[in-house]
N, C-alpha and C positions, 0 to 999 in steps of 0.2 A: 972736759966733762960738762961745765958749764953749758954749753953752748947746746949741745944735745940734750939736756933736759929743758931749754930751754924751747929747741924744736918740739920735744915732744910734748911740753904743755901746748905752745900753739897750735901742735897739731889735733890735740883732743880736743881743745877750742875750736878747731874747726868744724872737726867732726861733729862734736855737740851741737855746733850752731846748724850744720845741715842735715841732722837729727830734728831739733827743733824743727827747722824751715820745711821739713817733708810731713812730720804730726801737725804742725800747723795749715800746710796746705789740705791735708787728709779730710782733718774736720771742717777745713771752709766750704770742702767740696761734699763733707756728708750734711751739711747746714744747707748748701744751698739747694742739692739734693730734695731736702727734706721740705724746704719751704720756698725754696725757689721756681720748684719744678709744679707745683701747685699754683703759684701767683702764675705763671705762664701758663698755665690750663685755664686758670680766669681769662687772664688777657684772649687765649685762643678764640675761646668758646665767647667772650664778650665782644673780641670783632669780627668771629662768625656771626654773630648776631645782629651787627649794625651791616655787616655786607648786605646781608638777608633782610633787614630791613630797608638800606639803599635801591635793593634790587626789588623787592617789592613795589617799592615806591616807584621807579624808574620803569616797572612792568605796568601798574595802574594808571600810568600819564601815556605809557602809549597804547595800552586797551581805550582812555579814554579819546585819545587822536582819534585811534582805528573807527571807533562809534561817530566823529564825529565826522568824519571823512565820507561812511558808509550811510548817514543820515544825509548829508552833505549827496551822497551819488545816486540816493533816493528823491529828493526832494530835485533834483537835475533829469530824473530820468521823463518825469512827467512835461517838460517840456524840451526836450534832446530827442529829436529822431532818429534811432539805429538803423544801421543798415538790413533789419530785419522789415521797419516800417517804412524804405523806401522803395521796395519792391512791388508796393500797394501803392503808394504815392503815384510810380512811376506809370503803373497801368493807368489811372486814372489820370493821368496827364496825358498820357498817347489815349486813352478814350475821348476825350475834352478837343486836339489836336484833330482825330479823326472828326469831332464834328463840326470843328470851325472848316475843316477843309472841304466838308460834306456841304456847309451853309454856304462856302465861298463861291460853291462852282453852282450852288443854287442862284445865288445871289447875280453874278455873271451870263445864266442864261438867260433868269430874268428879263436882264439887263439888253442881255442882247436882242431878248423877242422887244419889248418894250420901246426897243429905236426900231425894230421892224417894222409893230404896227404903228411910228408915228410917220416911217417913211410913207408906209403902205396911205394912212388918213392924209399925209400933206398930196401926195400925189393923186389919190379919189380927190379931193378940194380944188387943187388946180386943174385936174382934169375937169371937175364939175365948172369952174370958174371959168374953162376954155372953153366949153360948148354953150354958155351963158351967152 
């Protein structure tokens, strides 16, 4: 008989203690529930807030890149010829082209009367020289 009262105190003992260990758990979880679950709304909402401020920040460094990039392709465009202003260039070169080639063949005929009449003057000379 002994022995069995002495199971069944250890067994209330048990029981008791895993009574305690579940009201004990109950209220840590209505504690943290209660003030836990608040501090983590802070935490949320305060590193929503520094994202949003990261990202902000991270947004206004490359707005101001973009500005400087686009002042930057501004200040380039005044001395960079597009393919828009080499189609002007390009007439104006083949007009330039057409008139050196217009001067050349001026230049050449010139050229060629110019030995004409020095042949045409040596030979009236020498002829005048042979009837002398």
């Amino acid at each position: 008989m002994g022995t069995s009262f002495d199971w069944d105190a250890v067994s209330i003992a048990a029981i008791v203690a895993a009574v305690c260990c579940v009201v004990c758990a109950v209220i840590c979880i209505g504690i943290w529930r209660k003030f836990g679950a608040t501090n983590f709304d802070k935490q949320i909402t305060a590193g929503d807030s520094s994202v949003r401020a990261y990202a902000e920040e991270e947004l206004a460094d490359i707005r101001d890149s973009i500005a400087r990039i686009e002042q930057r392709q501004e200040t380039e465009a005044e001395h960079v010829l597009r393919p828009r202003d080499l189609g002007r260039v390009h007439d104006k070169i083949n007009a330039v082209a057409l008139d050196v080639a217009g001067m050349r063949s001026d230049y050449r005929g010139i050229t060629e009367q110019l030995k004409l009449l020095q042949r045409l003057f040596e030979n009236r000379v020498l002829h005048i020289n042979h009837k002398e």
